[in-house]
C-alpha positions, 0 to 999 in steps of 0.5 A: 405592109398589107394591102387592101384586099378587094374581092371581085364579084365573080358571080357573073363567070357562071352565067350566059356571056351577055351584055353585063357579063361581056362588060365584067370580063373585058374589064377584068382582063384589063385590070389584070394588067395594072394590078400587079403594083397597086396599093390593093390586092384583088381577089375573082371570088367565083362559084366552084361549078363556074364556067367562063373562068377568065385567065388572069395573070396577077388577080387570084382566082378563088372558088368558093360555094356551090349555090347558082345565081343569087343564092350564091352571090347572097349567101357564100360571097357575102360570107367571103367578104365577112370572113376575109374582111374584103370590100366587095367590087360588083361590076353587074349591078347586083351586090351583097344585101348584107355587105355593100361595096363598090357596084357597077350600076349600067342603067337604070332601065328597071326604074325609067321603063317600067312598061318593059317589066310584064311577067312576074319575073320581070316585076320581081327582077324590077324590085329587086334591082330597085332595093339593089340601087337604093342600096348603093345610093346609102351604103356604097363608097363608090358608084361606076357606071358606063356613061354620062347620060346614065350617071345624069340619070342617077343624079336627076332621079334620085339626087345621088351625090356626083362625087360619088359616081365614077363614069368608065367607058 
């Protein structure tokens, strides 16, 4: 029988270790761990210039696509996805325009602090995270995020179903 194949966003690997980032690579470690009997099959897909490269044991590691940042995740891992017929797992609230899956959303700062958003980087991060959640709210089988307030927040704001957001610690 062939299993499910869940390719995990890895576009995170290849970035400064901060908040997000910290957050992917525990829960990857720790999903290592329980993979080795599931009913799926999980696949790291990560930049081939990527720096903090976890060890894992029981998840395949594939390197594909030399772009950085968002070039990368949009272009070579939604092309991935395309090509091995994978739902994608996105664990730093951003994932592929053109092939939604299953994303971790954290908060919802960029919508219920727009105050904080003053460069024009920041404005545009602010839309481009807005587009990625309308995204979610319509296309993603599954939502997680990191507690109950921000699952309340998704429900009260924009009256996502709740059976449909998971809440993981």
């Amino acid at each position: 029988m062939d299993k499910r194949l869940i390719a995990i966003n890895g576009q995170f690997t290849n970035r400064k270790l901060t908040g997000q980032e910290r957050f992917a690579f525990e829960l990857l470690l720790e999903l290592d761990k329980i993979v080795e009997h599931s009913f799926l099959r999980f696949e790291l897909v990560i930049p081939q210039d990527a720096a903090n490269v976890p060890n894992l044991q029981n998840i395949n590691i594939k390197k594909f696509g030399k772009a950085k940042g968002s070039l990368w995740e949009q272009l070579y891992f939604t092309y991935y996805l395309f090509r091995t017929g994978a739902v994608s797992l996105n664990l730093c609230s951003i994932m592929p325009v053109l092939r939604p899956g299953i994303i971790c959303i954290h908060d919802l700062s960029y919508k219920v602090n727009p105050s904080y958003f003053k460069t024009l980087y920041a404005r545009i991060s602010q839309i481009w995270h807005k587009f990625q959640y309308w995204l979610a709210w319509h296309f993603s089988p599954i939502i997680y995020t990191v507690s109950e307030y921000s699952k309340q927040q998704m429900i009260d704001i924009y009256h996502v179903n709740p059976d449909k957001i998971i809440v993981i610690g």
